[in-house]
N, C-alpha and C positions, 0 to 999 in steps of 0.2 A: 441580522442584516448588516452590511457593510455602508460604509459612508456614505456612498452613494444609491443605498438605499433597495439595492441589487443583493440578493442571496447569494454567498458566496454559492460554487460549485461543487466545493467538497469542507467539510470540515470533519475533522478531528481532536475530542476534548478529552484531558487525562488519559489516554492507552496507555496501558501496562500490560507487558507481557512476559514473562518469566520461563526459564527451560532450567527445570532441575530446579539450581539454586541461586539461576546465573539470572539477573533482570537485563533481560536486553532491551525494554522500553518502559523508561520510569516517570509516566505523567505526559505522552510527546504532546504535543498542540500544533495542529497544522489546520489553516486558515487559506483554501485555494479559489481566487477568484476565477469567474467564467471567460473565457479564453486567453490566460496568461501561460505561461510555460515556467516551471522552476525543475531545479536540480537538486537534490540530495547529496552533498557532502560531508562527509567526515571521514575521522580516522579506522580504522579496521576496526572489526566491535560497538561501533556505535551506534546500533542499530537500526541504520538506512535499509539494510535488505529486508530483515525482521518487518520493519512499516511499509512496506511497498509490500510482503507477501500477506502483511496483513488486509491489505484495503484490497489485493486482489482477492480475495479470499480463501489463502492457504492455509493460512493461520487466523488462531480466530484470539482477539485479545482478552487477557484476563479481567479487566474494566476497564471502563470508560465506555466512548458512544464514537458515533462516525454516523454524519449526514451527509446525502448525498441529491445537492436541490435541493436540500430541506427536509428530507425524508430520513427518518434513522433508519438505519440498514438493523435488520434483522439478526438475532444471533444467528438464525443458520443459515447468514451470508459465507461462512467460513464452510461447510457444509457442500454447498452448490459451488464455491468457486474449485472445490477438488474435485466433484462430479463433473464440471464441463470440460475444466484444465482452464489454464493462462498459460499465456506465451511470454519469454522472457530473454530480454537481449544476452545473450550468452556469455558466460565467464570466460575471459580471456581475449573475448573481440577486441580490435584496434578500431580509431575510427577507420573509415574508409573498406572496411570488410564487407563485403557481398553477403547479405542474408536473405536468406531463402525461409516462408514459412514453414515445410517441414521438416528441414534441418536446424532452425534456429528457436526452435518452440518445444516447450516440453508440455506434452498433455497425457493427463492423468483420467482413468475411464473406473 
């Protein structure tokens, strides 16, 4: 619980996820209070996209946990989120680009 006593919204403790022999997430920790907005920065490789297709559930991590309300998500969160699809702001958009649900979304069946 958070200072004020309030479950955060989302947390994330230790993920680690690895491709090959490459760790593209080693320990992250992310802590999201109920209705704030944050951004993911870093440099190329850092693995912002890796933790975002984790929590959507593209990828699934090799440990750690992710609650969400309070609730741990399941392993076969990673599972169902490639049976629905997520949609995702697309590579190479500017701000101010016109997106359209079916051309800006990629969904997997």
């Amino acid at each position: 619980m958070s200072a004020n006593g309030e479950e955060p919204a989302l947390t994330m403790r230790d993920v680690v996820k690895t491709f090959g022999g490459i760790r593209a997430l080693d320990g992250a920790n992310l802590k999201v209070r109920r209705g704030t907005i944050h951004g993911l920065v870093g440099q190329n490789g850092a693995g912002k996209s890796t933790l975002i297709k984790i929590l959507a559930g593209i990828h699934q991590p090799d440990s750690g946990s992710i609650e969400v309300a309070g609730q741990l998500l399941p392993s076969s969160h990673a599972a169902q989120g490639r049976k629905v699809g997520n949609p995702f702001y697309p590579s190479g958009a500017t701000p101010g680009t016109e997106l359209h649900g079916g051309r800006s979304s990629v969904f997997r069946q």
